[in-house]
MARBA-3410 file (N, C-alpha, C, O; in Angstrom, 1 decimal):
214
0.8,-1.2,0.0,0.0,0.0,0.0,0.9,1.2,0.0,2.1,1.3,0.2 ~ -0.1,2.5,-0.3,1.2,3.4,0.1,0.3,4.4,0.6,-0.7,4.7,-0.1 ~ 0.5,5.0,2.1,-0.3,5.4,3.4,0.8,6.4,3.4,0.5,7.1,4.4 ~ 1.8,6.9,2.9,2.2,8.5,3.1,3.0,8.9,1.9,2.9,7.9,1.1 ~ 3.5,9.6,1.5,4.2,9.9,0.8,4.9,11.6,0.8,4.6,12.5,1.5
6.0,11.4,-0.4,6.4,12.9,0.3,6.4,13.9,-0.6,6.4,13.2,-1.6 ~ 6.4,15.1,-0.9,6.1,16.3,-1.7,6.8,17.9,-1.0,6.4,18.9,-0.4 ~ 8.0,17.4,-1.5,9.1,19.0,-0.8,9.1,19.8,-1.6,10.0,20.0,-2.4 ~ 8.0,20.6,-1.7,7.8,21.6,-2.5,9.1,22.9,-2.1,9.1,24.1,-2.3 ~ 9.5,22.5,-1.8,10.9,23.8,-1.3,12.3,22.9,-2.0,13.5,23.2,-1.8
12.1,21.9,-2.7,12.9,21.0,-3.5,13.1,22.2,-5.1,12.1,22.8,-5.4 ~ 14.0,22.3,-5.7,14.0,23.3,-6.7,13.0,22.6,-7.7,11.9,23.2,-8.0 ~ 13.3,21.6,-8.1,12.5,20.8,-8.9,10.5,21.0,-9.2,9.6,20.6,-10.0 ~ 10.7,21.7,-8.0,9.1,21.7,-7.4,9.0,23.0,-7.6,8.1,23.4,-6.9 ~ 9.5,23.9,-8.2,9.5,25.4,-8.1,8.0,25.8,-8.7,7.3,26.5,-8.0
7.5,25.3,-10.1,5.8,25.1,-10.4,5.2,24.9,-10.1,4.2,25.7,-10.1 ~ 5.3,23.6,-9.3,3.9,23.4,-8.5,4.2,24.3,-7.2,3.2,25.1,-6.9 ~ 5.0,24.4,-6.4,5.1,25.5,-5.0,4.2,27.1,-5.6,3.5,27.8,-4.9 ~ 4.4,27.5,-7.0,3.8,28.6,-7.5,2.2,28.1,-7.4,1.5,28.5,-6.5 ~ 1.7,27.2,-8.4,0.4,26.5,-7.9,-0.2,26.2,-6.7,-1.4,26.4,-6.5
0.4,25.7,-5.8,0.4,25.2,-4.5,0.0,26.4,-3.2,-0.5,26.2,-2.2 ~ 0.5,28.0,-3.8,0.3,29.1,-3.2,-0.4,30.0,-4.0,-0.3,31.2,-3.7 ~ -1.1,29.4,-5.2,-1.9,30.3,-5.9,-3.1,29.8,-5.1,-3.7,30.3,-4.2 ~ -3.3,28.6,-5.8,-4.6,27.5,-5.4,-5.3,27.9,-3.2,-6.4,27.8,-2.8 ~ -4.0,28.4,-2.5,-3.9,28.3,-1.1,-4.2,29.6,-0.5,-4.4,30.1,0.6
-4.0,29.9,-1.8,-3.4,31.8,-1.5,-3.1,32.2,-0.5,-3.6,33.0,0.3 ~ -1.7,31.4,-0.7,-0.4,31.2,0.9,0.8,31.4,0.5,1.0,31.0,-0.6 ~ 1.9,32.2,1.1,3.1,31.7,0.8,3.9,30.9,1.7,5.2,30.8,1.7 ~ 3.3,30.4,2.1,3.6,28.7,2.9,3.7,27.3,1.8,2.9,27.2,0.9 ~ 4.8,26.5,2.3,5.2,25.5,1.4,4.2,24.3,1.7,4.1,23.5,0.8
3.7,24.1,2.6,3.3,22.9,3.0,4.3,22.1,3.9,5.5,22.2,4.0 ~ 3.6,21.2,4.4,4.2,20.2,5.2,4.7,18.9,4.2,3.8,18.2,3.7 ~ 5.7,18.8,4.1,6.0,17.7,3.0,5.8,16.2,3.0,6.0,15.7,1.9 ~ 5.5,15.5,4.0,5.2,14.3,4.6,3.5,14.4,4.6,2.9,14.8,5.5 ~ 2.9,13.8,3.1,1.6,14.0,2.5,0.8,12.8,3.6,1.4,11.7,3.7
-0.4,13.0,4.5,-0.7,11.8,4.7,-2.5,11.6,4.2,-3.0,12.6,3.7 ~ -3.2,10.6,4.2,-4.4,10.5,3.8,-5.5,11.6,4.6,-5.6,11.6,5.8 ~ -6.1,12.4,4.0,-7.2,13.5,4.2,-7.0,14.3,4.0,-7.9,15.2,4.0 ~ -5.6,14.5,3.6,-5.1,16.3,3.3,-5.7,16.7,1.9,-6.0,15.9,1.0 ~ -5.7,18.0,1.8,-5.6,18.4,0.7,-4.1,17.9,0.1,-3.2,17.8,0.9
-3.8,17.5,-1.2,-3.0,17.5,-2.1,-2.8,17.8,-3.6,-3.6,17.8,-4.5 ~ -1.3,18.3,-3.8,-1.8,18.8,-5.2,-2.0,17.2,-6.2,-1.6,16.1,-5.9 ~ -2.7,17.5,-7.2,-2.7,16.2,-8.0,-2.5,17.3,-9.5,-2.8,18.5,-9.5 ~ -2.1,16.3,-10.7,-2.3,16.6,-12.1,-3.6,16.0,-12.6,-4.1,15.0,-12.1 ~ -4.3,16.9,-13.8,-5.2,16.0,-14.5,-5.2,17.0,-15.5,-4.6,18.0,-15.8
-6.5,15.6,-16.3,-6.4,16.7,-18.0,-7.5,17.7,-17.9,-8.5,17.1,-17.9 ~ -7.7,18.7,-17.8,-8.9,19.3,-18.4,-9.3,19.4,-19.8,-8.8,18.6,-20.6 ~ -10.3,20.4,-20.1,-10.7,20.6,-21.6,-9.5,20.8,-22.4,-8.4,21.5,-22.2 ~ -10.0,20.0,-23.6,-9.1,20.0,-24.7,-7.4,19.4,-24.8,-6.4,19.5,-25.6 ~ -7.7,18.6,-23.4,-6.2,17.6,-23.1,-5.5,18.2,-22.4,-4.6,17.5,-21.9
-5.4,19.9,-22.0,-4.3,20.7,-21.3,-3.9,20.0,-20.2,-4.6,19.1,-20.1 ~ -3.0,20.0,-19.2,-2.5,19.2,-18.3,-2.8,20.7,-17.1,-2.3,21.8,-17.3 ~ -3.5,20.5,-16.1,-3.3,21.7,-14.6,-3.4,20.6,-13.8,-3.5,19.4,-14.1 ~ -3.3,21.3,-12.2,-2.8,21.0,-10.9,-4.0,21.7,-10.7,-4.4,22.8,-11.0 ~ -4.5,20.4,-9.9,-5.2,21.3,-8.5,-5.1,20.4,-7.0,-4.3,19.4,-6.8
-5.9,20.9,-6.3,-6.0,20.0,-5.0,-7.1,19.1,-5.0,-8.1,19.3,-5.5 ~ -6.8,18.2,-4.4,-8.0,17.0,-3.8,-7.9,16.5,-2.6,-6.9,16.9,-2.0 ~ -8.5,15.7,-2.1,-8.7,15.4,-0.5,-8.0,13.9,-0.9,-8.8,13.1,-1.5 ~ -7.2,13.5,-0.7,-6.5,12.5,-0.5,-7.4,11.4,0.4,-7.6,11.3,1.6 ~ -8.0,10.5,-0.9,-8.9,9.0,-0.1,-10.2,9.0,-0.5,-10.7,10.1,-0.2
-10.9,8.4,-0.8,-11.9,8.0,-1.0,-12.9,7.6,0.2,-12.8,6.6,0.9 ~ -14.0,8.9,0.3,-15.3,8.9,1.4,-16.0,7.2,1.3,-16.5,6.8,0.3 ~ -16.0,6.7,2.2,-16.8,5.3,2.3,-17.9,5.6,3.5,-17.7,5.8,4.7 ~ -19.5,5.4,2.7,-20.6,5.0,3.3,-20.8,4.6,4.8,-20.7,3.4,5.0 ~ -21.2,5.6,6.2,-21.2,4.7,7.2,-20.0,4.5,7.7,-19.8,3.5,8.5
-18.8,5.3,7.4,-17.3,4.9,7.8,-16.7,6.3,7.7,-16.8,7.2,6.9 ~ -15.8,6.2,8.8,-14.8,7.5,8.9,-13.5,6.7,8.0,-13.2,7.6,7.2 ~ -13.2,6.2,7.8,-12.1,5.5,7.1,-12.2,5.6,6.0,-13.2,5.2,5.4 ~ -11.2,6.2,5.5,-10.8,6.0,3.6,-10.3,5.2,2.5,-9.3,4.4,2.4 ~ -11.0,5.5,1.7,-10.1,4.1,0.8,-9.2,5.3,-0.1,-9.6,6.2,-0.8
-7.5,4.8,0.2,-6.6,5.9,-0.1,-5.8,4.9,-1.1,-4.6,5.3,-1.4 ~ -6.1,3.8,-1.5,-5.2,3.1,-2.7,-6.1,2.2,-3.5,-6.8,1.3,-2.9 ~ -6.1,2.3,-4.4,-6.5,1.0,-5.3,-5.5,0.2,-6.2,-4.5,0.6,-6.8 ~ -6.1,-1.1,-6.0,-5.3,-2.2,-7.0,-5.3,-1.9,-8.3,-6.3,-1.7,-9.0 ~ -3.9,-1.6,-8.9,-4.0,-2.0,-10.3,-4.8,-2.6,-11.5,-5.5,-2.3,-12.4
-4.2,-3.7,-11.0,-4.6,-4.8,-11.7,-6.1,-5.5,-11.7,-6.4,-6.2,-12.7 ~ -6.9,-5.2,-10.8,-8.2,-5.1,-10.5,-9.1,-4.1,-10.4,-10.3,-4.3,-9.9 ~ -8.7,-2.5,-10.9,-8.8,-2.1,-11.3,-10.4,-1.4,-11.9,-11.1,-0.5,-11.4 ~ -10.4,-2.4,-13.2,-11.3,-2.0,-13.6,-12.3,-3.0,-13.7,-13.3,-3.0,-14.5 ~ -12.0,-3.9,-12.5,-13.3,-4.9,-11.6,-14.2,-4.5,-10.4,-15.1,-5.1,-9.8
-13.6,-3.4,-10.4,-14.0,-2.9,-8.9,-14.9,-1.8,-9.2,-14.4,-0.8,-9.7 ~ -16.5,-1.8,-9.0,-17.7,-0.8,-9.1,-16.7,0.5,-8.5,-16.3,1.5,-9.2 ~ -16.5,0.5,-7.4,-15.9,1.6,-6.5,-15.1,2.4,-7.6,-15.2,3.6,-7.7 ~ -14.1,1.7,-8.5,-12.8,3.0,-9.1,-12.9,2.7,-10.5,-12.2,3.3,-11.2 ~ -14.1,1.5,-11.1,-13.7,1.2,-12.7,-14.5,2.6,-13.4,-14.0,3.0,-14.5
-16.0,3.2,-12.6,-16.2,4.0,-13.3,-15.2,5.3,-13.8,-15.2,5.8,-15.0 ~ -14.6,5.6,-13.2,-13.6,6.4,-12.8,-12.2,6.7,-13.6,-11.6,7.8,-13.8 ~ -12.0,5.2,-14.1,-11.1,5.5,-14.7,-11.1,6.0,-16.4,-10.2,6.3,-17.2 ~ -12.7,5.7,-16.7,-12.4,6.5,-18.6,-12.0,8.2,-18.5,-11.2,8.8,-19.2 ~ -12.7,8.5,-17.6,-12.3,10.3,-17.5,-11.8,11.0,-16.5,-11.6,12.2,-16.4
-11.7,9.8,-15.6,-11.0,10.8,-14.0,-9.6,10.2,-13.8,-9.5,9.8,-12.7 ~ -8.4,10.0,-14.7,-7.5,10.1,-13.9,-6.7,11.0,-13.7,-6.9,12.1,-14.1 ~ -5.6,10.7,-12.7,-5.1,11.7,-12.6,-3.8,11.7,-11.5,-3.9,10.8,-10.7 ~ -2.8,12.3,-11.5,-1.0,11.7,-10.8,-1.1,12.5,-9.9,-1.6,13.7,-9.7 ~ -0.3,11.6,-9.1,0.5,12.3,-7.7,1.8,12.7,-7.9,2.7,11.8,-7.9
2.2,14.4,-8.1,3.3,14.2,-7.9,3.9,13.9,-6.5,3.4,14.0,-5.4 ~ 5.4,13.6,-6.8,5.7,13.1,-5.2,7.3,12.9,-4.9,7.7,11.8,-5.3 ~ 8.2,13.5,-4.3,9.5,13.4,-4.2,10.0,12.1,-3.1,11.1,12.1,-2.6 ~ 9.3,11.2,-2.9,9.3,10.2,-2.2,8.1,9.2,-2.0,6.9,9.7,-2.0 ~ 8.4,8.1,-1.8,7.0,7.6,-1.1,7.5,6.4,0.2,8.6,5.9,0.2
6.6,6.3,1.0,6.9,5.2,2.5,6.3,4.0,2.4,5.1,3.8,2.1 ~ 7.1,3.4,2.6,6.4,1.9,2.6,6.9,1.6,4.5,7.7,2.4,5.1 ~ 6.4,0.7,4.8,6.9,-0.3,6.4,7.0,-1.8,6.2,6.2,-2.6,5.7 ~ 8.2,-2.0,6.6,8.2,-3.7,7.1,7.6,-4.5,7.9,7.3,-4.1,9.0 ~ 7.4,-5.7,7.4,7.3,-6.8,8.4,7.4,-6.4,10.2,6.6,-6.8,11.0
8.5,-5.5,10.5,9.4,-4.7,11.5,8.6,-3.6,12.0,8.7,-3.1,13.1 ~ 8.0,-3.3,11.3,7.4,-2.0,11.1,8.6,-0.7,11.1,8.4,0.4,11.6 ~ 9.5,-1.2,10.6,10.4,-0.1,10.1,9.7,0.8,8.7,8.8,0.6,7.9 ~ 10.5,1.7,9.0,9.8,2.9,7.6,11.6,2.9,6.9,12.8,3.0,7.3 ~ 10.6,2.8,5.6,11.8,3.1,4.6,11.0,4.5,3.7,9.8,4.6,3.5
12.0,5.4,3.3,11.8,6.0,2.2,12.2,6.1,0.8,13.3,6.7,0.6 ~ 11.7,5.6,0.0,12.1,5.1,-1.5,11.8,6.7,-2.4,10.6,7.1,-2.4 ~ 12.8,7.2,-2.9,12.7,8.3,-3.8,13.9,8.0,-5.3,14.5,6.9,-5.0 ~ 14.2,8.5,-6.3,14.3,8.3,-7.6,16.1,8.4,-7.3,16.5,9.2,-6.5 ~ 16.8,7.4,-8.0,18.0,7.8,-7.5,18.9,9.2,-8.4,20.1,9.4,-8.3
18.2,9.9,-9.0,18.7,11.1,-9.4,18.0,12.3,-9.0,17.9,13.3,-9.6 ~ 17.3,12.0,-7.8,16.1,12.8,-7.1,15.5,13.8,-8.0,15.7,15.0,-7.8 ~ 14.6,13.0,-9.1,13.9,13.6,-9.7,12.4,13.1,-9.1,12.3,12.1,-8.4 ~ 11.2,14.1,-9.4,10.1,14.1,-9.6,9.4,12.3,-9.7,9.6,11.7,-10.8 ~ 9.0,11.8,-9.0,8.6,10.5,-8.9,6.8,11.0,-9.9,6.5,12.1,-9.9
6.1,10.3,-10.5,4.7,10.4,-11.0,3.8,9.3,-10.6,3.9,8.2,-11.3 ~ 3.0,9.3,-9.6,1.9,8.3,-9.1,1.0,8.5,-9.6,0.6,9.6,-9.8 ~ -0.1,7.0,-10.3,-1.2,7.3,-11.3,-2.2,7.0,-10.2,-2.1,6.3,-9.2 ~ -3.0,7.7,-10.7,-4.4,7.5,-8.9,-5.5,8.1,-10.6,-5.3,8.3,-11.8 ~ -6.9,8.3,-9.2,-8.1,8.5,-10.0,-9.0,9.5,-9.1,-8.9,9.5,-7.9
-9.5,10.1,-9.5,-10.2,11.3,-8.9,-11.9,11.2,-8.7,-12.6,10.5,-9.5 ~ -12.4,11.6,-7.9,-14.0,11.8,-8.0,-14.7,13.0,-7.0,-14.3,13.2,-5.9 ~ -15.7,13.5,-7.7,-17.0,14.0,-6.6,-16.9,14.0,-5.5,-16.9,12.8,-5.2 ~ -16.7,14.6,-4.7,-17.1,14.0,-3.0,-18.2,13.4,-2.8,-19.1,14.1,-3.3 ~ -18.6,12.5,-2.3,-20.0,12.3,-2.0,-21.2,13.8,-1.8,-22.3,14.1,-2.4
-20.4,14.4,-0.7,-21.1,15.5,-0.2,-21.0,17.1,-1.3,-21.4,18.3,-1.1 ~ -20.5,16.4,-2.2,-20.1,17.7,-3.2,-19.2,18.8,-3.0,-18.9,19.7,-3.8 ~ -18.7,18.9,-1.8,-17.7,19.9,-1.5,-16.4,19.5,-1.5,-15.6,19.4,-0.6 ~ -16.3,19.2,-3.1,-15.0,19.0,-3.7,-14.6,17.6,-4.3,-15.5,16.9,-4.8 ~ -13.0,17.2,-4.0,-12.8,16.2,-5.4,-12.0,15.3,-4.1,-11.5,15.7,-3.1
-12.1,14.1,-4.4,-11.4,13.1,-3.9,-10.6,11.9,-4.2,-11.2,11.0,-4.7 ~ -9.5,11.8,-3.9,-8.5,11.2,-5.3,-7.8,10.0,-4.4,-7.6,10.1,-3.2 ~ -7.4,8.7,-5.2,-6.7,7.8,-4.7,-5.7,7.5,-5.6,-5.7,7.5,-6.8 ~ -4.6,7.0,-4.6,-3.6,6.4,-5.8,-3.2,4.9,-5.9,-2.8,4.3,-4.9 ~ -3.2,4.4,-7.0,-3.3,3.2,-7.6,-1.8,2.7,-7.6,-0.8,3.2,-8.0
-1.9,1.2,-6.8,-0.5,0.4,-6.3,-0.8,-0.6,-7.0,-1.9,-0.9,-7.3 ~ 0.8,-1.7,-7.4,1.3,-2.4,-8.0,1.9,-3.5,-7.7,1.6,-3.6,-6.5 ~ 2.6,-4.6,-8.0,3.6,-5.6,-7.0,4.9,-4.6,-7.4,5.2,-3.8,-8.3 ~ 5.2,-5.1,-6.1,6.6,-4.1,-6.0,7.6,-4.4,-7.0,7.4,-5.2,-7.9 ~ 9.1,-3.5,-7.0,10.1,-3.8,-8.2,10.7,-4.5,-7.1,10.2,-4.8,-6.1
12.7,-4.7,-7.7,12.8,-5.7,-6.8,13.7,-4.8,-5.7,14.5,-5.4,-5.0 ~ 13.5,-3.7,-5.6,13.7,-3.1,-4.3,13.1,-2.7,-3.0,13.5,-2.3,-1.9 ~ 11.7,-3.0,-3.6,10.8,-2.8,-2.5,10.2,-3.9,-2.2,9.6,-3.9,-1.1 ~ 10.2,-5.0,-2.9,9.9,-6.2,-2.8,10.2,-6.9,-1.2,9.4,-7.3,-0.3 ~ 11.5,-7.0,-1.2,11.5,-7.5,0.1,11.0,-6.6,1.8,10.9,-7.1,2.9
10.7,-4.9,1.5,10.0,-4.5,2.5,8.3,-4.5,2.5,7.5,-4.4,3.5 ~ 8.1,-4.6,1.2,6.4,-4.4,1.0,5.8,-5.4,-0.1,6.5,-5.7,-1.1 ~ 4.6,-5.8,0.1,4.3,-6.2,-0.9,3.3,-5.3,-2.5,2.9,-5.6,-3.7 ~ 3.4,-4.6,-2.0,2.3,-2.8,-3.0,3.4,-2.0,-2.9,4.3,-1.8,-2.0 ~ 3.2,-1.3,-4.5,3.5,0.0,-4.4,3.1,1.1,-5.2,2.0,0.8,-5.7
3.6,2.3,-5.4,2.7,2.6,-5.9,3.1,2.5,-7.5,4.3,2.2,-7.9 ~ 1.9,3.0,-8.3,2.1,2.3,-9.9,2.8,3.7,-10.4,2.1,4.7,-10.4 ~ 4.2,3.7,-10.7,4.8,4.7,-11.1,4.9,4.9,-12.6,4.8,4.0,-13.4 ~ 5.0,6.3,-12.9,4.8,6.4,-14.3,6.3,7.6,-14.6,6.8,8.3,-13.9 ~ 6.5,7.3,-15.9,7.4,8.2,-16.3,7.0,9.1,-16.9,6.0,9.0,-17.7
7.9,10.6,-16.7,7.1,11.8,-17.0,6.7,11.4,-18.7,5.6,11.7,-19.3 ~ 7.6,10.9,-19.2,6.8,10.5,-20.6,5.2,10.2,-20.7,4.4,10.6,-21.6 ~ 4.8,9.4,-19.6,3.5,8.5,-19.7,2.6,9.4,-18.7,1.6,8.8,-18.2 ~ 2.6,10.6,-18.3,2.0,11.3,-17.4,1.5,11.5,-18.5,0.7,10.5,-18.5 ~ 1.3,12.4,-19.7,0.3,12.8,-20.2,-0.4,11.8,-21.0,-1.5,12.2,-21.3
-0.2,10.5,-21.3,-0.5,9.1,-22.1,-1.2,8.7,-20.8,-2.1,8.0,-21.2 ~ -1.2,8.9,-19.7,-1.6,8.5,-18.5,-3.5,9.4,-18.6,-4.6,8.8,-18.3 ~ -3.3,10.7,-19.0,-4.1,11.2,-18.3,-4.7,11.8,-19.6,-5.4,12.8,-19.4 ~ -4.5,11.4,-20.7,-5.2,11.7,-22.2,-5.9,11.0,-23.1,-6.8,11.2,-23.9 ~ -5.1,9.8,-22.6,-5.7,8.5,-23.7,-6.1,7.5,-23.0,-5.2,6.9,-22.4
-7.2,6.9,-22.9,-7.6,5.7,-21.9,-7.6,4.7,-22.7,-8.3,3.9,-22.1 ~ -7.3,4.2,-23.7,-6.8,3.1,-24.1,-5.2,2.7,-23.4,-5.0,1.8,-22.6 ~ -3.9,4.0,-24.3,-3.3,3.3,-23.4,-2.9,3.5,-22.1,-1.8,3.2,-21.5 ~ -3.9,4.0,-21.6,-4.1,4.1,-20.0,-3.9,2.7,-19.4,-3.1,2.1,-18.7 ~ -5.3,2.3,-20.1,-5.2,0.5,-19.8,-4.0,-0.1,-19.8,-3.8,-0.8,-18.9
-3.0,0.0,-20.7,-1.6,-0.8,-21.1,-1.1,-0.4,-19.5,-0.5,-1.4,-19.0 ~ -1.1,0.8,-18.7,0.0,1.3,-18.1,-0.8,0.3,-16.7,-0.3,0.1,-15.6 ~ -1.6,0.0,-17.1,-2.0,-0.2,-15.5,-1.4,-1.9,-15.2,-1.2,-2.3,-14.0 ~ -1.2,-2.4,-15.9,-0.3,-4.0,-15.7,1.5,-3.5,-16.1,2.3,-4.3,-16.5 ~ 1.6,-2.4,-15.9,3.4,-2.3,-16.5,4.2,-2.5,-15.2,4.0,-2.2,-14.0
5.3,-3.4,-16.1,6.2,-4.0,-14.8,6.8,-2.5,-14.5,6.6,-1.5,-15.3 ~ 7.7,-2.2,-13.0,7.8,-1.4,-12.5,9.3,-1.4,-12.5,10.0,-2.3,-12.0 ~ 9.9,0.0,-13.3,11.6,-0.6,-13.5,12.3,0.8,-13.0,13.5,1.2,-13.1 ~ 11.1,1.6,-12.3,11.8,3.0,-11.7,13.2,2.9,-10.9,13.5,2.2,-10.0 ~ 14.0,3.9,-11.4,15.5,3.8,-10.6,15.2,4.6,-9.0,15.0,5.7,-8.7
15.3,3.3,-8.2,15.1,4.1,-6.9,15.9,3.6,-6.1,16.7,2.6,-6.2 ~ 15.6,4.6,-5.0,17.0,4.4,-3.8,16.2,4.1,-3.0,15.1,4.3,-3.3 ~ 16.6,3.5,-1.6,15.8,3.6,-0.1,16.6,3.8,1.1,17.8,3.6,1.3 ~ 15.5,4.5,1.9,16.5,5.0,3.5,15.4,4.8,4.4,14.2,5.0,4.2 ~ 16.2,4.2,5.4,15.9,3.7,6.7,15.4,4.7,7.2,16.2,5.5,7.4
14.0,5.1,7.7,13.8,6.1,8.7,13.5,5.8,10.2,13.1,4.7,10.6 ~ 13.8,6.6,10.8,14.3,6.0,12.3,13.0,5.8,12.6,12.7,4.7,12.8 ~ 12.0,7.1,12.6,10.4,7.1,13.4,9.9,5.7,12.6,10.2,5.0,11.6 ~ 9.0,5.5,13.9,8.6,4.0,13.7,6.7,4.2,13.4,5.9,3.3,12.9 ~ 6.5,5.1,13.6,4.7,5.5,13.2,4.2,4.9,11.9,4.3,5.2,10.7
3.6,3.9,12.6,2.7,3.1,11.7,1.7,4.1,10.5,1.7,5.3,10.8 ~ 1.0,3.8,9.5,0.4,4.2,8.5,-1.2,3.7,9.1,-1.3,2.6,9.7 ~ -2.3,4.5,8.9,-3.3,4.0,9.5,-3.6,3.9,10.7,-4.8,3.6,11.0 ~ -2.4,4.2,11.8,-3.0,4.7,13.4,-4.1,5.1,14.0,-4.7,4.8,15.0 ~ -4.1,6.1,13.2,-4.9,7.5,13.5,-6.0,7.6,12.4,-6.5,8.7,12.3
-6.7,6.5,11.3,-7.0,6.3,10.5,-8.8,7.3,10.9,-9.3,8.3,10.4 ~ -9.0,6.5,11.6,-10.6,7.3,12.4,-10.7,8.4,12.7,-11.7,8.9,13.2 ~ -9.3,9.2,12.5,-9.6,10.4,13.6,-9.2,12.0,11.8,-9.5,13.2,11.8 ~ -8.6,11.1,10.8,-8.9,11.9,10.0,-10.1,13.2,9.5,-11.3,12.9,9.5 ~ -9.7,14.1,9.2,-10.5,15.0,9.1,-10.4,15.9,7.6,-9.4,16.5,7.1
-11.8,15.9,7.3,-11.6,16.4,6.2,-11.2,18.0,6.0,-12.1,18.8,6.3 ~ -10.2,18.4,5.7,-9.9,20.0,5.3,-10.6,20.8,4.1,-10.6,20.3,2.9 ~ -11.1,22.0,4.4,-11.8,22.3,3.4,-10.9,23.2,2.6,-10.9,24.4,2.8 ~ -9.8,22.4,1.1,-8.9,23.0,0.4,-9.0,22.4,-1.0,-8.1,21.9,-1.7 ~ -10.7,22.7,-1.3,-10.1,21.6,-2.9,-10.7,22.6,-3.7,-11.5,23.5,-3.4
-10.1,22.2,-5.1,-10.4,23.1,-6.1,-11.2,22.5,-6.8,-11.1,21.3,-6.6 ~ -12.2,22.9,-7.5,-13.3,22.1,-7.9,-13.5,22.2,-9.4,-14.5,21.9,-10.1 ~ -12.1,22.6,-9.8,-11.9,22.5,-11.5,-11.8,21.3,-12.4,-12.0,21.6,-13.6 ~ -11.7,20.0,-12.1,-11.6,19.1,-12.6,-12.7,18.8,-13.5,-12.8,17.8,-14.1
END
């Protein structure tokens, strides 16, 4: 699964979206970079006419009768599942992300980021709030490569900035990307804090920060 991930918008690389990020907020605060499920987050998608923008969404998917979110979906099952197959002919849409956390067996945390610390692209899918006040996005996990393999069994389905817009323009081969083996160059580090993913799962709260352009 992937239950945090990271977004250092004060990373140079991020200098775009930190501009987006404080337009959208109308803040000049960077954010807290350690993303976890309920927040607002920036995501990409297409709008009219294929253009590629950023906006925010509430990170997880509102479930009926439950404070708890559905904040990842299966790949590969994908487009078996009522909950996310509608979703994916017109709503996808990426996380960017300068890292993501997985935990062990150990419940050790690792952080896996690109080993030329570029821009990582997570493919997720977007929707409606139930309640209409705003957009709600999850991101879509994979079997691991063989780096992450031995700490987790999911991750998330990474895409190359090539396939970000093939990702989020064309849903045919959208379909192809959603079974692609995973050959991203990544590194990992040991993080000392031991804070499990999902602790605090009930006590999430929705923030009112989404843009409703999608």
């Amino acid at each position: 699964m992937c239950g945090r991930y990271m977004l250092d918008l004060l990373d140079p690389q991020c200098e775009e979206l930190l501009k987006y990020y404080r337009m959208l907020l109308q803040t000049d605060d960077a954010g807290i970079p350690e993303k976890r499920p309920s927040e607002g987050i920036l995501t990409y998608a297409a709008g009219s006419g294929g253009r590629i923008r950023a906006a925010l969404t509430r990170w997880g998917f509102s479930r009926s009768g439950s404070r708890q979110l559905l904040i990842n979906a299966r790949s590969e099952t994908l487009l078996e599942k009522p909950t996310f197959s509608p979703h994916f002919q017109s709503h996808r849409c990426v996380f960017p992300m300068t890292g993501f956390y997985e935990w062990d067996e150990r419940k050790r945390r690792y952080l896996f980021s690109e080993t030329g610390d570029q821009l990582l692209y997570a493919a997720g899918l977007y929707r409606s709030s139930a309640d209409g006040d705003g957009v709600e996005s999850v991101i879509l996990t994979t079997s691991p490569n063989e780096l992450v393999a031995p700490i987790h069994d999911r991750m998330p389905l990474l895409l190359s900035a090539e396939e970000v817009r093939i990702w989020l323009t064309d849903p045919q081969k959208a379909r192809q990307l959603l079974v692609k083996e995973d050959r991203t160059a990544l590194k990992k580090e040991l993080i000392q804090a031991t804070e499990q993913p999902g602790k605090a799962a009930d006590d999430y709260v929705q923030p009112a920060l989404f843009d409703e352009g999608f």
